[in-house]
Structure formats: structure tokens, C-alpha cells
N, C-alpha and C positions, 0 to 999 in steps of 0.2 A: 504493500500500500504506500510505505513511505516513499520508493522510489517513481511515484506518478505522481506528475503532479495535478494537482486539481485546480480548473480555471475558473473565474468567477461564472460565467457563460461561455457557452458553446453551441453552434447551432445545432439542428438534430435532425435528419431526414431519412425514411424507411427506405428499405431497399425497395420497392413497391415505385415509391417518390422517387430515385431516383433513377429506375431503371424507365419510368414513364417522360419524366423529363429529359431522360438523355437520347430519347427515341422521337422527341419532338425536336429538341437541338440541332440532331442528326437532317432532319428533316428539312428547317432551314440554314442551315449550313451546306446541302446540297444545292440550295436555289428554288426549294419549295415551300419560300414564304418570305414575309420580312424579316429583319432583323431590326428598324426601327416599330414604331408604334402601330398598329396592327389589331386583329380580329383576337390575339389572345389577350393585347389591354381592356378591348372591349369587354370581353370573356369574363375577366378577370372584375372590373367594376361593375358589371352586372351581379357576379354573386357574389360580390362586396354587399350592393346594397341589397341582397335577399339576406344574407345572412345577418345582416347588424337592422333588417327591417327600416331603411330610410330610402327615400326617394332617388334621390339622385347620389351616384360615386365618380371623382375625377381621379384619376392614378398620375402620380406625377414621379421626379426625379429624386426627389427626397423629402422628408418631413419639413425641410428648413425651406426650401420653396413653395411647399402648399403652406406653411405658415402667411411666407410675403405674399403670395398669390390671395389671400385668403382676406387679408387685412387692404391689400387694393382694391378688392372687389367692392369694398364700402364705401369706394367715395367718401373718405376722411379728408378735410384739408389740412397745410403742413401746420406742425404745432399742435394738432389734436393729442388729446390724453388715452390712452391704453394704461390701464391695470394689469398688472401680473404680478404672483408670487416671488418671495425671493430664492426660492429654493426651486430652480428651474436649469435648464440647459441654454448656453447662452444665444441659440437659435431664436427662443421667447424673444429675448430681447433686441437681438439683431434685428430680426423681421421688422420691430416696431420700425425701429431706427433708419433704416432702407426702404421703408417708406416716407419720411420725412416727419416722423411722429416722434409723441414723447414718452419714453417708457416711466409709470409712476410704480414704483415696486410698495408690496404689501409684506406682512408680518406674515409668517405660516405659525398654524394651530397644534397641537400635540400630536395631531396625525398628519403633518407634514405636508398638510393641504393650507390654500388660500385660506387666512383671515378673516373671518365674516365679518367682525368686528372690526377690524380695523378696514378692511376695503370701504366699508358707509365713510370711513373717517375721510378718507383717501380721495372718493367722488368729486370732484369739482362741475363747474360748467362746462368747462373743456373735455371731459370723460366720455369719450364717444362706444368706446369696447371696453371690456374685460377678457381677459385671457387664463383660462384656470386651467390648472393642470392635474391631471390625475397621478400623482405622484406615485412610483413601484407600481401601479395598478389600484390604488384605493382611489373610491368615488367619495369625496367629501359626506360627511353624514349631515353638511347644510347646505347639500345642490338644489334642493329643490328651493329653499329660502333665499338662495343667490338668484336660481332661477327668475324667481315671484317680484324680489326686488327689484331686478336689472330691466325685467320686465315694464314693470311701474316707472321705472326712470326714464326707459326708452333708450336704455344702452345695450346695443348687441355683446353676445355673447359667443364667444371663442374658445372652442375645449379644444387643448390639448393634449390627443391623447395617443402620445407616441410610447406609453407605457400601459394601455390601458384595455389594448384588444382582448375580449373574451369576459371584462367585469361586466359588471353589469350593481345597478341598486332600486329596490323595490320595481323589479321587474322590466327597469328600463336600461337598453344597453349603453355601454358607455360612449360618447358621440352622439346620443340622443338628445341632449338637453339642452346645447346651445344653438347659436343660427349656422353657425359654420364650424366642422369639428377636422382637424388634421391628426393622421396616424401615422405611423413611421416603421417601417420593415426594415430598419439598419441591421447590422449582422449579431446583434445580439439579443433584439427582440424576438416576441414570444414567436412571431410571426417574421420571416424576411426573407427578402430578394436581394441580400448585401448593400445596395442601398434601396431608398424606393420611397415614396409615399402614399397618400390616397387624403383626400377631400372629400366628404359626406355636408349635403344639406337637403333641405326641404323646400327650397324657394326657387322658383325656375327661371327666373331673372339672373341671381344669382350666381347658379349654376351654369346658364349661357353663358354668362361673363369670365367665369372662372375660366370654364372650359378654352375658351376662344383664348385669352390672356394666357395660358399654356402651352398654345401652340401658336405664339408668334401673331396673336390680335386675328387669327383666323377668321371667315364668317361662317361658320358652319351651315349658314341656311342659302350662300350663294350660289350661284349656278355654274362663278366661275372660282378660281383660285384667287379670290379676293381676301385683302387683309384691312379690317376694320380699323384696327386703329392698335396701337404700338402696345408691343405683348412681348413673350422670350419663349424659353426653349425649358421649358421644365417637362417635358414629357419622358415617360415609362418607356422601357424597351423591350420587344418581346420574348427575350430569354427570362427577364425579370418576373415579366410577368407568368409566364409558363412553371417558372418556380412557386411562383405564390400562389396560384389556382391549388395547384397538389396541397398546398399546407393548409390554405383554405377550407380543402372541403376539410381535413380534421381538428379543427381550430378546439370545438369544443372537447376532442380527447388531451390537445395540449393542454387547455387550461386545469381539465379535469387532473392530469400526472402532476403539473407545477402543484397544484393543490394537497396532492398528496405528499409529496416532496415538503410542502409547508408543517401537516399535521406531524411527519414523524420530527421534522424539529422542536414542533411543540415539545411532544412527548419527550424527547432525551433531552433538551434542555431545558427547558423552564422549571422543573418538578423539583422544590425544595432548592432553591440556589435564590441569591438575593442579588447576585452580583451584576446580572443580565436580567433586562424586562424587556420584554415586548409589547406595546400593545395590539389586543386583542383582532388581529386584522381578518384572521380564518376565524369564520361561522360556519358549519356542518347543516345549512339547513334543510329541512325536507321538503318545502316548495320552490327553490332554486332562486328565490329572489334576490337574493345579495350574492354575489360572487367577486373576490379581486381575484385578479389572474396571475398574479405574482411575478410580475416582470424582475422585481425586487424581493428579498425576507430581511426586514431590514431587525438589527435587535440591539438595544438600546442599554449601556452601560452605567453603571454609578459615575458619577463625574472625579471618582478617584483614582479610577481607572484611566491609563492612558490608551486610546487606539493605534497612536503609531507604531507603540511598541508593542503590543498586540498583534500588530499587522505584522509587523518586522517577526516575529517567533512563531506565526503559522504560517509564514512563508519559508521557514526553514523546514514547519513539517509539509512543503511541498504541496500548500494550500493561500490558495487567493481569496483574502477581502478586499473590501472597496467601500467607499461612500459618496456619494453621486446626488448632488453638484456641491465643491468646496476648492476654492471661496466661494461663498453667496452669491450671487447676480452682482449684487449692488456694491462689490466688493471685487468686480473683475476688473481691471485696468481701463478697457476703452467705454466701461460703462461708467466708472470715475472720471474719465476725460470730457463725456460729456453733461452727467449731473453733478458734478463734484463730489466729496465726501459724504454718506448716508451712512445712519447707524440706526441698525433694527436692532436694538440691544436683546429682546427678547430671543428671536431666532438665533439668532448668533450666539448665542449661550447656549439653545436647544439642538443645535446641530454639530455638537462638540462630541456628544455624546452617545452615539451610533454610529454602525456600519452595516455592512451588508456580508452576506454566507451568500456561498456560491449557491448559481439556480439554473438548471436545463435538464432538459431531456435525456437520460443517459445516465444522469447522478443514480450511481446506485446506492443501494439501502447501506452497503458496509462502508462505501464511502461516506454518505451520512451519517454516520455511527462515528467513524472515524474525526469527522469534522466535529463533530460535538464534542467526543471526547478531548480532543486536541484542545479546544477553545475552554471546557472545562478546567482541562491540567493546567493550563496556560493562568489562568484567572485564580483556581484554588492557589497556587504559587506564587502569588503578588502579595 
């Protein structure tokens, strides 16, 4: 055991997956199909939106361009306000900024989600979006009251959920809740096509624009190769996509293995140890209403415990932690450059104090045994 090492992620695909996709590869790579965007992106955002149950799906090049794509389709003028948490990947914030917008960062809550509390604080006149993130895969336990509110305000809402494919809370999947939801298939997600993204909404206006803005201001309703009006090049390609389809159809056996994956760490760590807490993220329930799909198992230390050094001695037993995003948002260089110095003191305290156990497909049980106890020895020895 000790001589493997264990990665924090890994992707995972059946011999089924890949003997299907490499029989379609084959296929164009002879000259019997494209190899840019094509009938399997199509393919591929059709049972996007059957499976996540929304209307319209755009596949694009990565999650960081369905973000900017996503926040130009609102006709924001420059100096508009966007909300986002601080505990996010700096993609949130880029976006904003590459549109000519102003990123306002919020406090996150003990579940590592948006601030309810303090985003009301946050709202100004200028607050055109909000942008929330499903952090590891948890759906806030106040979506639906951000929902209600942003609502009332008349500020769109923006989920980011490039951690979040396969949650779901009181029934509704995640990318359900706001106007415009982005996903992300990077190589470590639960779901991916090494890079890749996808665009879910409800509104057909919207979704024209998106669309078109994707592929270079396209008209998609002209007769001829016309281009509307000035757009880029953020489109899927269909090896990308040919990958995703396969994972896709078994999305919900991934989320259901990460899940499983989650309860045996319950079980070997939590039980009589005070040193590590987690909170309560897996629920077992019998009508399937709340699920996170654990992009992330994040577990949460006494603050007399140091993580570096933690990290440093389960990397000698040939095991990778992480913690994901540090520094804060508001605490990264070019976002300093242009808000100047910000101090979430809250968060920035609560984010000292976690990391993350590795999570994929493949982790077997002795491995997770092994990781336990390791992080156990490691911490009873302090």
C-alpha cells in the first residue's frame, strides 16, 4: 500500500466507456465525421438537459468561458456589481472582470457556501447578478431564500456549478435554481472531457444569445453564414464530447460510488476522535431529495492542528490532501490590484482549518482504510 501513491483525484472510465469511445474516435479520425463541433455536441447537450430536467444546454470550451459567456448575455453595463463568494476558483472572479464588471466578494457560512447574511449587506444599487457556488458539491441549505430574495430584488442569479453535477436539494437538481447555471468537466470532476463546459437555462432569448456569442456572434436562424454581431470561439469539440455522453449516461452510478466513498469515511473517522469534525454533509435518505455528489470530502481540524504539516506527513505515506481555493478570492494578487486590500476576517479564520481526503472512482475500501488510519496516526501523535 505504502509504495502507491494515492492522488487526491483521478479520472475513472469502464472498459465499456472506453472501448465505445475509442470506436467513435477511430471513426473520425478516418474522415467519418468532424472533429470540431458536430452532431455528438449536439448529442451530448440534449441529454445534458434531459438529465438535469432544464430546457435549454450550450456545451462550450471550458467552465471559465461559459462563466464570461454567461454574464454577457445580461447586458450589464461596465461598473455593474456581481456578488460572489470568497471561497471560489479565480475563474468566478475573472469572468466578472473580463466583462468590464465589478467583482463584490461575500463572507462564506460554516458550510463553505455564500453568506446569506452578509450578501443582503453587500447588495447595492449597482448589484445586477449574484454568482453562488456550490462548493465540493453542497447546495446551500439557504438556496431557496437567496432564491426568493434575488428574486424580489430583481437581480439575476448565476450558479456555479462546476463542483456540483449529480447534487441535487429538496428535489431540485443543482443548476436549477438560478437564470443561468455553468458546469465544468475539467479533469478532475465528477464528470469530464479534460476540459469542457456546459450552460443550462430556461429562457430562450437567453439561450439564443448565449448560443450565437459561442460561436463567433453566429445567426443560427440565417439562411446564410451570417454573423450577428461580435462573439468568440468557446465551442466543444467532438472527441470531448463523445467522452462525456458515455459518463453521462452513468452520472447517477458516479454520484451514487462518491457517496459511498463518503459514508465509509464517516464511519473510520469520525467515531470517538475530537480532533477532526466534519460537518454533516452525507444524508442516507430514502426519498432521494438531498444528495451532494462529493466533488470534494472536505474534514475540518481543531485550529491547533496545523494542515501543512499534516499534509507534509501523509504525503510521505504516499497520500495527497488539498484544500481548494487558498488564498481566498479577495486575497489573490490581480484581485488586490484591482479592489485593493479586503479583509473577510470571518472566513479567513474558517478556512485555516480544513482540507480535503482524496475522492474518485477507483478508491478502494483498503485504500480508504489506509487513509484514515494514516490521518488518524498522524493527528493521535501531535
Amino acid at each position: 500500500m505504502k509504495n502507491n501513491f494515492i492522488p487526491i483525484a483521478r479520472p475513472y472510465f469502464t472498459k465499456t466507456e472506453i472501448n465505445t469511445v475509442l470506436k467513435k474516435y477511430k471513426k473520425i479520425l478516418m474522415g467519418e465525421g468532424l472533429m470540431s463541433m458536430g452532431q455528438n455536441v449536439e448529442k451530448f447537450e440534449k441529454l445534458f438537459s434531459k438529465i438535469q430536467k432544464t430546457k435549454f444546454s450550450i456545451a462550450t470550451s471550458s467552465c471559465t468561458s461559459a462563466l464570461e459567456i454567461s454574464l454577457h448575455s445580461l447586458n450589464l453595463k461596465d461598473g455593474d456589481e456581481v456578488i460572489i463568494p470568497c471561497q471560489t476558483f479565480i475563474a468566478t472572479a475573472s469572468s466578472i472582470l473580463r466583462n468590464r464588471l465589478k467583482p463584490v466578494i461575500c463572507e462564506i457560512d460554516e458550510n463553505f457556501q455564500l453568506n446569506f447574511e452578509d450578501l443582503k449587506k453587500k447588495i447595492s444599487k449597482k448589484t445586477k447578478a449574484v454568482i453562488i457556488v456550490h462548493y465540493s458539491g453542497y447546495i446551500s441549505e439557504n438556496i431557496f431564500k437567496i432564491v426568493k430574495y434575488l428574486k424580489k430584488r430583481k437581480i439575476k442569479l448565476i450558479e456555479d456549478c462546476a463542483h456540483s453535477l449529480g447534487s441535487r436539494r429538496n428535489g431540485v437538481n443543482a443548476g436549477n435554481f438560478g437564470d443561468i447555471s455553468c458546469f465544468s468537466f475539467y479533469s478532475t470532476k465528477n464528470l469530464t472531457t479534460g476540459e469542457g463546459g456546459m450552460i443550462i437555462c430556461k429562457n430562450k432569448k437567453i439561450f439564443e444569445k448565449i448560443r450565437s456569442y459561442r460561436s463567433r456572434g453566429l445567426n443560427y436562424k440565417g439562411k446564410i453564414e451570417e454573423y450577428s454581431y461580435l462573439g468568440t470561439n468557446s465551442r466543444m469539440t467532438e472527441f470531448q464530447a463523445i467522452l462525456g455522453i458515455e459518463q453521462l449516461k452513468r452520472i447517477h452510478l458516479i454520484t451514487k460510488a462518491r457517496n459511498q466513498i463518503a459514508r465509509n469515511y464517516n464511519k473510520l473517522l469520525f467515531k470517538n476522535n475530537n480532533n477532526i469534525k466534519i460537518k454533516n454533509f452525507y444524508k442516507d435518505t430514502i426519498n432521494d431529495n438531498f444528495k451532494n455528489c462529493y466533488w470534494k470530502f472536505l474534514v475540518k481540524l481543531n485550529y491547533n492542528l496545523n494542515r501543512l504539516k499534516i499534509k507534509d506527513l501523509m504525503r510521505k505515506r504516499n497520500i495527497a490532501i488539498d484544500w481548494a481555493y487558498y488564498p481566498l478570492i479577495h486575497k489573490q494578487k490581480i484581485i488586490k490590484k484591482v479592489l485593493g486590500n479586503q479583509s473577510l476576517k470571518k472566513s479567513e479564520k474558517f478556512v485555516k482549518n480544513f482540507f480535503c481526503l482524496p475522492m474518485y472512482i477507483g478508491l478502494t475500501y483498503d485504500q480508504q482504510k489506509y487513509i484514515c488510519n494514516s490521518l488518524l496516526k498522524i493527528i493521535n501523535e501531535k
